[in-house]
C-alpha positions in Angstrom: 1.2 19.0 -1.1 4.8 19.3 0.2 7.5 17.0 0.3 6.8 14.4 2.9 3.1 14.3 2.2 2.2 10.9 2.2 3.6 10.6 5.5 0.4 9.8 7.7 -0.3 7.5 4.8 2.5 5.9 4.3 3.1 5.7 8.8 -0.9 4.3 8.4 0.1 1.4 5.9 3.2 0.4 7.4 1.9 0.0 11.0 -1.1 -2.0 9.6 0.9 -4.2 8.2 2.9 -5.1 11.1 -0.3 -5.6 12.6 -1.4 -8.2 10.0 2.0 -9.8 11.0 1.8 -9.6 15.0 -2.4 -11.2 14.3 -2.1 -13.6 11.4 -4.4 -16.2 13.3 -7.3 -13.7 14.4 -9.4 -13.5 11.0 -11.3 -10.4 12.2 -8.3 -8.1 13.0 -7.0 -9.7 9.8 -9.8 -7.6 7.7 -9.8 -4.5 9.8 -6.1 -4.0 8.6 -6.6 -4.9 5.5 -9.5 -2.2 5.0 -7.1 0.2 7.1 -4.8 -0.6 4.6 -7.4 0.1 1.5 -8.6 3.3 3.2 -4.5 4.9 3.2 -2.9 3.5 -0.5 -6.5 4.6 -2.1 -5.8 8.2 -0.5 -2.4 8.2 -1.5 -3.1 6.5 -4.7 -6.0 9.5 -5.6 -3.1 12.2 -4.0 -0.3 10.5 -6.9 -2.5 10.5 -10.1 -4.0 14.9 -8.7 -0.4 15.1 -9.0 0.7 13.3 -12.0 -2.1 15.4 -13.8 -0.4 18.5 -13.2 3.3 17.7 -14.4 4.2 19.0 -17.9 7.0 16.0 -17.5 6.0 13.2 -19.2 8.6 10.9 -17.3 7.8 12.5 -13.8 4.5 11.9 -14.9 4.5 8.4 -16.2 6.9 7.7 -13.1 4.3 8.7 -10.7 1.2 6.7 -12.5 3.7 3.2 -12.6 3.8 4.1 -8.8 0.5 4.6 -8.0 -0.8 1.5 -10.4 2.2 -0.6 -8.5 0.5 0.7 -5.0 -3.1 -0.1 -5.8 -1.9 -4.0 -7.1 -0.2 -4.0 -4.2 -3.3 -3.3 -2.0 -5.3 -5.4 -4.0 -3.2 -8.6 -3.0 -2.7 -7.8 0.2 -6.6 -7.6 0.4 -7.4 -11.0 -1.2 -4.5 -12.7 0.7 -6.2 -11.4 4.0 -9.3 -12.7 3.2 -8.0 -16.0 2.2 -6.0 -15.7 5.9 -9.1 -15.0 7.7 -11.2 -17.8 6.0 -8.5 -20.4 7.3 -6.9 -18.8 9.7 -4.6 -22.2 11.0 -3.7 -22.4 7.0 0.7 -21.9 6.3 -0.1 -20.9 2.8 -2.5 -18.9 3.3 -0.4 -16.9 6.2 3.0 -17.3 3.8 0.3 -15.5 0.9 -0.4 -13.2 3.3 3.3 -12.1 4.8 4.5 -12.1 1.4 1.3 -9.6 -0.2 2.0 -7.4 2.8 5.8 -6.9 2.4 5.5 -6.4 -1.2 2.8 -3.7 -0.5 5.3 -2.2 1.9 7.9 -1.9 -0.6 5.5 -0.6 -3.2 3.8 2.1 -0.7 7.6 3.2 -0.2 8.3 3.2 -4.0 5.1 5.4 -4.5 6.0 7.8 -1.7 9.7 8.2 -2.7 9.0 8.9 -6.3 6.1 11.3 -5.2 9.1 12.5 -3.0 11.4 12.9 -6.1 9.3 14.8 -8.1 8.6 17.4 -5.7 12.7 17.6 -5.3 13.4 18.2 -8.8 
């Protein structure tokens, strides 16, 4: 892959999660964004660890496996908090959960695609 290869993904998770923001009260959209969300971070997840297979650098390497692992635990509370969301849709904790799981996963999916980034660069 080339520099800039997560981009689709990365463009894909981002603008789901300003959708989970713009339609915290509708509890289907809520889990069509979260499994949009699942769908990109576990292609770009698979993309990191092909790549972290092939790197004779053991600190590129382990680098690229803490991003990916940080990605998927991401996902995987941005996930639960939508459910919880959709469940009780009218519920500020749940919704707080839910803003908070989805910035953090935005953070992570840029960590994972900077670092990817990185080790193409060096």
């Amino acid at each position: 892959r080339k520099p800039g290869k997560y981009e689709e993904e990365v463009e894909i998770i981002l603008a789901a999660t300003e959708r989970l923001f713009a339609r915290i009260g509708n509890p289907h959209e809520l889990l069509e964004q979260a499994k949009i969300i699942a769908q990109a971070t576990s292609q770009m997840v698979v993309g990191i660890h092909e790549e972290a297979e092939g790197l004779a650098d053991q600190d590129a390497c382990s680098r690229l496996l803490l991003a990916a692992e940080g990605l998927a635990d991401a996902t995987g509370k941005t996930a639960e908090a939508a459910k919880e969301a959709a469940r009780d849709p009218n519920d500020p904790e749940a919704q707080e959960a839910l803003r908070k799981a989805a910035k953090d996963l935005r953070n992570a999916t840029n960590a994972a695609a900077n670092d990817a980034l990185k080790k193409k660069l060096i």
